[in-house]
C-alpha positions as CSV (number, residue, x, y, z in Angstrom):
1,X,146.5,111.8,-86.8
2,X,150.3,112.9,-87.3
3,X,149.1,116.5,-86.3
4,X,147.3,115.5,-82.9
5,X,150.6,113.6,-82.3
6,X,152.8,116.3,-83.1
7,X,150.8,118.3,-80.6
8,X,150.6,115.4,-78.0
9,X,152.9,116.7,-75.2
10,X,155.7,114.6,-74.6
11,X,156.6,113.4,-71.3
12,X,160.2,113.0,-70.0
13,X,161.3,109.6,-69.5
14,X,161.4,107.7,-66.3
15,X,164.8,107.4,-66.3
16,X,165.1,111.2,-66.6
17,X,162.4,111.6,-64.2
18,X,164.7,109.7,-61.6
19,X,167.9,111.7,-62.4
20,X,166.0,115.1,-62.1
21,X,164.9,114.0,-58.5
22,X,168.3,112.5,-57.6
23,X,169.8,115.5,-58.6
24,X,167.2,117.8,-56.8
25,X,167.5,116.0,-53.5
26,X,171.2,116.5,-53.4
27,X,171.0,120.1,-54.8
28,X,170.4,121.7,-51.4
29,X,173.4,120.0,-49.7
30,X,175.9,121.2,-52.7
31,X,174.6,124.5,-52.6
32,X,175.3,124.4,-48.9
33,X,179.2,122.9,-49.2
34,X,179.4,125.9,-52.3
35,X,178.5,128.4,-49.3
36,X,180.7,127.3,-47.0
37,X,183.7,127.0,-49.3
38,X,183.3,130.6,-50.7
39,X,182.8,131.8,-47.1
40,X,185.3,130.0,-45.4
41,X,189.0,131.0,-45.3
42,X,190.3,129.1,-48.3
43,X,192.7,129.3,-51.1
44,X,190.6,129.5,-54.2
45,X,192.6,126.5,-55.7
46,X,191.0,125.0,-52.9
47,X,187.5,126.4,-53.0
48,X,187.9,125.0,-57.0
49,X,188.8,122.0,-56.5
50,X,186.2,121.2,-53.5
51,X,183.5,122.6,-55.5
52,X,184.4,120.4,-58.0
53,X,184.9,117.0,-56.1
54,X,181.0,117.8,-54.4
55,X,179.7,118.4,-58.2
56,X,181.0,115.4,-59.5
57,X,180.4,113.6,-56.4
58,X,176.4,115.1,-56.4
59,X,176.1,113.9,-60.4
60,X,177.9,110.2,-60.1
61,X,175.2,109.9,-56.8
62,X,172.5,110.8,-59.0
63,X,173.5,108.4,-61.7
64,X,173.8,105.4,-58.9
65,X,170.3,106.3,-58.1
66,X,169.0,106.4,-61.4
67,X,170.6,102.9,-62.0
68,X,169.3,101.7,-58.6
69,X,165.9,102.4,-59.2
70,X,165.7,101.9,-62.9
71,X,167.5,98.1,-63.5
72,X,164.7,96.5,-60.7
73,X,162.0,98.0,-63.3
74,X,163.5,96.8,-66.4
75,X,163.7,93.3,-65.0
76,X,160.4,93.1,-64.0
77,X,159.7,94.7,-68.0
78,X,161.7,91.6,-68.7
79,X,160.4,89.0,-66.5
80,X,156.7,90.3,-68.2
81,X,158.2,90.3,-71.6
82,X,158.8,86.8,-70.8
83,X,155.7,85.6,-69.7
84,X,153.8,87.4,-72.1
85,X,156.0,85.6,-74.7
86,X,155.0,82.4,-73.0
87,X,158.4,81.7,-71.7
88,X,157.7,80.6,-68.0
89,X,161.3,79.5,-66.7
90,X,162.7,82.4,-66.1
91,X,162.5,83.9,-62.3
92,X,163.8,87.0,-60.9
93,X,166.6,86.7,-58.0
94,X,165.7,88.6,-54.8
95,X,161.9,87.9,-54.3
96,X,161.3,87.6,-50.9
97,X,158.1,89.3,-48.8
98,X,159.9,91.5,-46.3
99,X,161.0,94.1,-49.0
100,X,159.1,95.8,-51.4
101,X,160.8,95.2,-54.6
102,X,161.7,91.9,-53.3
103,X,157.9,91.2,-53.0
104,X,157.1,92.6,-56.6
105,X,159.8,90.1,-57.8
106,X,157.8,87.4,-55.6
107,X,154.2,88.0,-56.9
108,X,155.8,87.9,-60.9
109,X,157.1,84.4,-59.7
110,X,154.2,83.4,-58.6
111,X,152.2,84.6,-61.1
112,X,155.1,82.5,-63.6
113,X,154.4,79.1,-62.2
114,X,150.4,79.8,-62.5
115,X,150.7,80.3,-66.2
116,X,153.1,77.7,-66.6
117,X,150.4,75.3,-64.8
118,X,147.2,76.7,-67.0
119,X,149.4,76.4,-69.8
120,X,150.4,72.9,-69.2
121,X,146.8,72.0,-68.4
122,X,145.5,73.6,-71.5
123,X,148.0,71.8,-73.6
124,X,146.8,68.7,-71.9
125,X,143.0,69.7,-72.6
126,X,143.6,70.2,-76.2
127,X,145.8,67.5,-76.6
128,X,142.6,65.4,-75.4
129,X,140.3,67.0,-77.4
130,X,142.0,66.6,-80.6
131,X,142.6,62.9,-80.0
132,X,138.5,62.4,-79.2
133,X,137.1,64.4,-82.0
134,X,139.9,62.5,-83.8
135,X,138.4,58.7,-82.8
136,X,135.3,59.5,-82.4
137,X,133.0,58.3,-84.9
138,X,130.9,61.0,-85.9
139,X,132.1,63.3,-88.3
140,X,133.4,66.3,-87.4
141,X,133.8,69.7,-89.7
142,X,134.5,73.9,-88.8
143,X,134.4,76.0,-91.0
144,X,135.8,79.8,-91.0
145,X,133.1,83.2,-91.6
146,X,133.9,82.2,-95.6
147,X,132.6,78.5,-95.4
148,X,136.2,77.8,-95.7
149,X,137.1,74.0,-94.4
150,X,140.1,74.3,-91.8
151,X,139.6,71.1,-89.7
152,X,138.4,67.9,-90.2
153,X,138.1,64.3,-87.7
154,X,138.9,60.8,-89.2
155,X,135.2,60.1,-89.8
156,X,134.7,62.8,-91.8
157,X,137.2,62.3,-94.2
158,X,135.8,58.9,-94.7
159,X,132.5,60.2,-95.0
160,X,134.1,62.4,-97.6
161,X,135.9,59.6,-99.1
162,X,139.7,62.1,-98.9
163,X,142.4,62.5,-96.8
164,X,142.3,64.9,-94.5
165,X,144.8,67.0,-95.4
166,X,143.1,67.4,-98.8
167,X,139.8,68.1,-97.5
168,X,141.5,71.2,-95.7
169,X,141.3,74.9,-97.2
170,X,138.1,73.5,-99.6
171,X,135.0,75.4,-99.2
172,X,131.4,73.9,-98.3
173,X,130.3,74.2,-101.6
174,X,133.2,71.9,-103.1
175,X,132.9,69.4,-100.3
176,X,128.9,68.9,-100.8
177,X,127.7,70.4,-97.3
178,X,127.3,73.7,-98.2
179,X,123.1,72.2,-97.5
180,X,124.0,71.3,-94.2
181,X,126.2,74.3,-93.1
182,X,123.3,76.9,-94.5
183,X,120.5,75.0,-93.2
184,X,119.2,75.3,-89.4
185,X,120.4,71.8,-87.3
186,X,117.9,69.0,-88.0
187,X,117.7,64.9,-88.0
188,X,116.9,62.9,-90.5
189,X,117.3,63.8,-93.6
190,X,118.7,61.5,-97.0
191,X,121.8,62.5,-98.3
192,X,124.6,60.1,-100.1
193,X,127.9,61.7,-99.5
194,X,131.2,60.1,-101.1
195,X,132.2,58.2,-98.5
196,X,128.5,57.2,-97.1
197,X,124.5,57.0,-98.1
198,X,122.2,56.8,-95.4
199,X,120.2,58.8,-93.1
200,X,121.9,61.6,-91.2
201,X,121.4,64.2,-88.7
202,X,123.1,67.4,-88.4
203,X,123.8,70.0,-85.9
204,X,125.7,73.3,-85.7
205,X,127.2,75.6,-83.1
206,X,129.5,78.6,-83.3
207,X,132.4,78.8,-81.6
208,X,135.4,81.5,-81.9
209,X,139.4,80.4,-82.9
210,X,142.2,83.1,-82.3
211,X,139.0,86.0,-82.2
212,X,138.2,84.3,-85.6
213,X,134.1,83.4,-85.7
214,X,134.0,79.5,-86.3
215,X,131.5,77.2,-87.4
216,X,130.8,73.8,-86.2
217,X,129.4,70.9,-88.1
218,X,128.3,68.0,-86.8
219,X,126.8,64.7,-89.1
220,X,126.0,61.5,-87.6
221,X,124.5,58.8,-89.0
222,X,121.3,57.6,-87.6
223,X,120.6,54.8,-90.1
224,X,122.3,52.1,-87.8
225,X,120.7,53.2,-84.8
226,X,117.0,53.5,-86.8
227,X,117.9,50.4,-88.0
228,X,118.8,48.6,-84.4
229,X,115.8,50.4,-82.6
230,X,113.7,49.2,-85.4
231,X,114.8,45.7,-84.7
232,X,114.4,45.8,-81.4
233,X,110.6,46.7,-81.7
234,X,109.5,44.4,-83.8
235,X,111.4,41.8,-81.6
236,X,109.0,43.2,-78.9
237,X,106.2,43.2,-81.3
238,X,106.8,39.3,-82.2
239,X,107.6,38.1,-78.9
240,X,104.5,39.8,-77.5
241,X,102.1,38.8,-80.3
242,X,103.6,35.4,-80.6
243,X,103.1,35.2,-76.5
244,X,99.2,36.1,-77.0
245,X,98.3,34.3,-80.3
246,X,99.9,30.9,-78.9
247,X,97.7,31.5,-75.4
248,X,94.7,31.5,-77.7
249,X,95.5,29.2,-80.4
250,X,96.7,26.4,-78.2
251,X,93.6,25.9,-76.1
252,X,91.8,25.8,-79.7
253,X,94.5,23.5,-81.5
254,X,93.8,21.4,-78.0
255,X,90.3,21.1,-77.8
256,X,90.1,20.6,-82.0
257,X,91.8,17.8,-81.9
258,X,89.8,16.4,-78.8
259,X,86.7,16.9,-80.8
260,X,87.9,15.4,-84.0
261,X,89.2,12.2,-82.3
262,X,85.3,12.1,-80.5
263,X,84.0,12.6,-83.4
264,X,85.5,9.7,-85.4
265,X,84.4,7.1,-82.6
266,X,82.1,4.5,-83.6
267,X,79.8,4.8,-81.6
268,X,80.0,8.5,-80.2
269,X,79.9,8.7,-76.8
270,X,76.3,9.9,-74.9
271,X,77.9,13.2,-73.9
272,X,79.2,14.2,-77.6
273,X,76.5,16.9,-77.6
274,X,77.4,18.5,-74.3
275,X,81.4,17.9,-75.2
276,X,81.0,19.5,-78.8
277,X,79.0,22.8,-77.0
278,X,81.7,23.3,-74.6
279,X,84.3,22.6,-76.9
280,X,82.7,25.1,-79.4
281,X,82.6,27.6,-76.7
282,X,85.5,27.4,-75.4
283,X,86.8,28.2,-79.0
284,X,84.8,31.2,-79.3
285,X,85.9,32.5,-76.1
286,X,89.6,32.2,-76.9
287,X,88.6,33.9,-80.3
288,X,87.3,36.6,-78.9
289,X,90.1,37.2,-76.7
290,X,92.2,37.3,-79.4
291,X,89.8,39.3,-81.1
292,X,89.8,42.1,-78.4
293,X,93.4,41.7,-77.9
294,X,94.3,42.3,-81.5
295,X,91.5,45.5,-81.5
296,X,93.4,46.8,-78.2
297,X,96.7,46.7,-79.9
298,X,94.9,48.5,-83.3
299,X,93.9,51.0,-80.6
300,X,96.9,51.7,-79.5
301,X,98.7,52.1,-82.2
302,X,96.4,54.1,-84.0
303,X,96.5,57.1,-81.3
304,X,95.0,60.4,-83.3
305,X,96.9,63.6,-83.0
306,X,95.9,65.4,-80.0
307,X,92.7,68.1,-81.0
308,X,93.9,70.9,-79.0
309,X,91.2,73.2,-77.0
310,X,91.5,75.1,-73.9
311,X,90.6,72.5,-71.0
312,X,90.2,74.1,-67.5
313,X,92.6,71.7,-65.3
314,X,89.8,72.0,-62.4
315,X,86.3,71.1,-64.2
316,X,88.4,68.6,-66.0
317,X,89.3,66.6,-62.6
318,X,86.7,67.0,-60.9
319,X,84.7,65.3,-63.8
320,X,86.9,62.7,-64.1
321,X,86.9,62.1,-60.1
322,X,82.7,61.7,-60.1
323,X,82.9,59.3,-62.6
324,X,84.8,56.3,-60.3
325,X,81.7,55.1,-58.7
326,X,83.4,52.1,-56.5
327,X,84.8,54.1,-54.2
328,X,85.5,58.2,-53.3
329,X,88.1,59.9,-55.0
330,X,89.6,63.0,-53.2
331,X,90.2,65.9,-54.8
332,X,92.7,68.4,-53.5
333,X,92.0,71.7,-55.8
334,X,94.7,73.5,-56.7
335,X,95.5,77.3,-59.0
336,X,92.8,77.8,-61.4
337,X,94.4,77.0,-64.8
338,X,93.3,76.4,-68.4
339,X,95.8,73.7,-70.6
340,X,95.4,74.0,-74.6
341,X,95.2,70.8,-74.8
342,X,92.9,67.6,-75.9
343,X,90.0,67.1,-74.1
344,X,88.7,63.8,-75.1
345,X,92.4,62.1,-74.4
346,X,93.3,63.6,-71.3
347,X,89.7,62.6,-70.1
348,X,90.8,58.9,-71.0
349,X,94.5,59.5,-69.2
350,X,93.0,60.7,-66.5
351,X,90.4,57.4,-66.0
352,X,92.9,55.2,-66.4
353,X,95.1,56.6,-63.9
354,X,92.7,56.9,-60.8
355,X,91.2,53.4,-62.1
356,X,94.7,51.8,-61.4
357,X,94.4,53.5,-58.1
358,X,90.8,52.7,-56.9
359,X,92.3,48.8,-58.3
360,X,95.0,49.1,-55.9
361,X,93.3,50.2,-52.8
362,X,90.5,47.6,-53.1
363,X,93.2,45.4,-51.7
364,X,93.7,47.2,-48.8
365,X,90.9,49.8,-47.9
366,X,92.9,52.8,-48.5
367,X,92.1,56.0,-50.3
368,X,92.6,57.5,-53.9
369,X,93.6,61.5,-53.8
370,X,93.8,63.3,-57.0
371,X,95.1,67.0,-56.8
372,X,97.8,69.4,-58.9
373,X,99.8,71.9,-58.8
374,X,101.4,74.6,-61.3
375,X,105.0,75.5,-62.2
376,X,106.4,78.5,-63.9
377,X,105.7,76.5,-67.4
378,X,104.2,73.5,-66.5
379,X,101.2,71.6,-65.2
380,X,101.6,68.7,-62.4
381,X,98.4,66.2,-61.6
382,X,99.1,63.8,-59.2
383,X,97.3,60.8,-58.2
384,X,97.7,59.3,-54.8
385,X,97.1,56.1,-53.8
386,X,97.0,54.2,-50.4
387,X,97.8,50.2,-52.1
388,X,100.4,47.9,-52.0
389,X,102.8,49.8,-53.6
390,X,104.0,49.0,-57.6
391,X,106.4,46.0,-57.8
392,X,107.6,45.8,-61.2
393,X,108.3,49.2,-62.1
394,X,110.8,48.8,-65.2
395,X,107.8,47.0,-67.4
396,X,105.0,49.4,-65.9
397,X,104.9,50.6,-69.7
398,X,105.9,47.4,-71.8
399,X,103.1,47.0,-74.2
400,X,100.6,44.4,-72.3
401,X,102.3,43.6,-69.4
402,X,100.4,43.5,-66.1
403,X,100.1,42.5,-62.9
404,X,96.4,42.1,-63.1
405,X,94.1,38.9,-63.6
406,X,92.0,40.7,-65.8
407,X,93.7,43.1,-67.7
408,X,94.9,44.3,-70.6
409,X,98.2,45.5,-70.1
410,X,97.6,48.5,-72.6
411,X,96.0,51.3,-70.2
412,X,100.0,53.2,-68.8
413,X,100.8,52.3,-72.7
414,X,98.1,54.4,-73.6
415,X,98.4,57.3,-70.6
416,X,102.0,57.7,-71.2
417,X,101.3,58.2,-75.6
418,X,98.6,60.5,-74.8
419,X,101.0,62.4,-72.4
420,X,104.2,62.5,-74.6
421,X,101.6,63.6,-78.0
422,X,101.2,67.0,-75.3
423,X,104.5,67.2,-74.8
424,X,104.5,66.2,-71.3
425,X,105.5,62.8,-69.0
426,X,103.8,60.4,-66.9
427,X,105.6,58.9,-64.6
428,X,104.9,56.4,-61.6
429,X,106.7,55.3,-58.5
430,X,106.2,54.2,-55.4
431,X,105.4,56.6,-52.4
432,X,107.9,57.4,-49.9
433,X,107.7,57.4,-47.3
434,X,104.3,54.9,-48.1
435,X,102.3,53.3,-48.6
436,X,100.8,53.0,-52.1
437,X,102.0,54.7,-55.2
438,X,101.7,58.0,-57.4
439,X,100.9,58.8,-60.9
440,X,102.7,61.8,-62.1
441,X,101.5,63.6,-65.3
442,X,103.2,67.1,-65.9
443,X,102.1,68.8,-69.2
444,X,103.8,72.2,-70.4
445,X,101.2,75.3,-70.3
446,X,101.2,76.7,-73.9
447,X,100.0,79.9,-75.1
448,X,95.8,79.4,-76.0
């Protein structure tokens, strides 16, 4: 290395540079005077001491030059050295756009109050930052390429049960997440940490500090909100089961009684016998309502696994479409494509869908169009229908809502589990323009 760079040619200066041209320019014009003093008719105390005032002159020029041209350059090397030490108030004097140097002077400026303004607005975005991942509650670790800890929020020095500044320069493996650093990101996993037991998800990212590889933990707890959503559905579950049991049970407690206070009349009345059968039946009715009711909800929560076989989208809807027998259903074919997917349940998504159409354009005469389409990863059936349109779309898929007289408020329920166990939505909104509505399903198309 020393060798090449004793052999390295070295370049003169640009100061020198700017000399040696100063004193080049001028050389012809001293060499002229010279000439004309040794040729002319002069004393040679005369001749000497000309010569000598144009030599002087020609190398105090050169100098001037040299200055002129070099200072402009080392204040610009300045007004750089500046910036680049991230000192932004100093400006150089003489910027202005009608001279060259002037302009240079202008641009550095310029380019001064930019970096000041990105530097001001950085400061202002990290200043931000720091005080969310400070109060935010989720805890918050990085780590350096040596599982090193070199920054931690408030809530994850209480999960840690420390101070901050202690938890600082301790590696995973003394802090207890040495698991959830090493480990791919997941949810919902058990872990009792210092400052916390409970159920907890983790996720990691990299992200680079001063060129430095970083990594970035993140551990929330999911215990409150499991908790919460657990709550809220057996609230749901109560309110709807309590809302069907009384419907049954009241009728029954009702028309109990009736027949117990019948019965205890001395005489009974001549139309006991046809009160107690319709009493009796009206019982067993409302039982079996409640029986069916209580096998629907069994149903639907006991949804198998989808059995996944390759199902040809086009035999599959056309099957489905012959088997509505109160009315045609159109078909509008679409690419031939085969889903891996569950036959037996899409069959059963796919009746309930166009029966909820065929039960909405009974009311009005219209149609019921079933078609679909494919994506670059995905698989969109449609069904179209020419009804009144759906009115209560935010509980379209509560658990045994619905808007008709004899149903059972389970079938969407049903559709939409079916769909999310592929992977896919169902989705279903009003036309527009309309009339009628339309049943989305779109299902992703997976390797067979």
């Amino acid at each position: 290395m020393g060798s090449e760079a004793r052999r390295r040619p070295r370049h003169p200066r640009f100061e020198s540079r700017i000399l040696v041209l100063a004193l080049v320019a001028g050389l012809p014009a001293v060499l002229v005077a010279v000439i004309l003093l040794v040729a002319g008719d002069f004393q040679p105390r005369t001749v000497w001491t000309l010569a000598g005032f144009v030599g002087a002159w020609w190398i105090v020029a050169g100098l001037m030059l040299r200055d002129a041209a070099v200072r402009p350059v080392q204040t610009l090397s300045n007004l750089l050295g500046a910036l680049r030490e991230g000192d932004f108030s100093i400006r150089g004097r003489g910027a202005r756009p009608d001279d060259a140097l002037g302009l240079a002077f202008l641009e550095v400026n310029a380019l001064g109050d930019t970096l000041r303004e990105q530097r001001l607005g950085a400061l202002e975005a990290t200043a931000l930052l720091a005080r969310v991942i400070e109060e935010i509650d989720v805890a918050i670790f990085a780590f350096d390429a040596s599982e090193v800890l070199r920054l931690a929020n408030r809530a994850g020095a209480r999960l840690l049960a420390r101070p901050g500044e202690r938890l600082l320069g301790k590696s995973a493996e003394d802090l207890g997440l040495a698991r959830c650093l090493r480990e791919e990101s997941c949810g919902g996993f058990e872990q009792a940490f210092p400052g916390a037991t409970g159920r907890w998800e983790v996720r990691q990212s990299t992200f680079r500090q001063r060129g430095q590889p970083m990594q970035l933990l993140v551990v929330t707890d999911v215990s409150r909100m499991l908790r919460q959503e657990e709550r809220q559905a057996w609230q749901r579950l109560v309110r709807v089961l309590g809302h069907e049991i009384n419907n049954s049970l009241a009728p029954i407690s009702s028309i109990a009684a009736s027949l117990g206070e019948i019965s205890r009349r001395v005489p009974r009345p001549a139309d006991w016998d046809a009160d107690l059968a319709k009493g009796l039946e009206v019982i067993g009715g409302r039982a079996d309502s409640l029986t069916r009711f209580m096998a629907a909800y069994a149903r639907l929560a006991r949804l198998p696994p989808p059995q996944r076989v390759p199902v040809d989208v086009g035999t599959w809807v056309r099957r489905v479409a012959g088997l509505e027998t109160r009315c045609a259903v159109r078909v509008e074919s679409g690419p031939e494509v085969v889903v891996s997917a569950d036959g037996d349940q899409l069959e059963q998504l796919l009746i309930n869908l166009i029966r909820n159409g065929v039960d909405a354009t009974r009311e009005t005469g219209g149609a019921v169009t079933v078609g679909w389409d494919v994506g670059a990863a995905s698989l969109a059936v449609r069904v179209l229908d020419e009804g009144p349109g759906v009115a209560e779309t935010a509980n379209l898929f509560v658990p045994f809502f619905t808007t008709k007289p004899n149903g059972s408020g389970i079938g969407l329920v049903l559709s939409r589990q079916i769909a999310e166990a592929h992977g896919g939505t169902l989705t279903l909104r009003n036309r527009t323009p309309g009339p009628g509505a339309e049943a989305r399903l779109v299902l992703p198309l997976q390797p067979l």
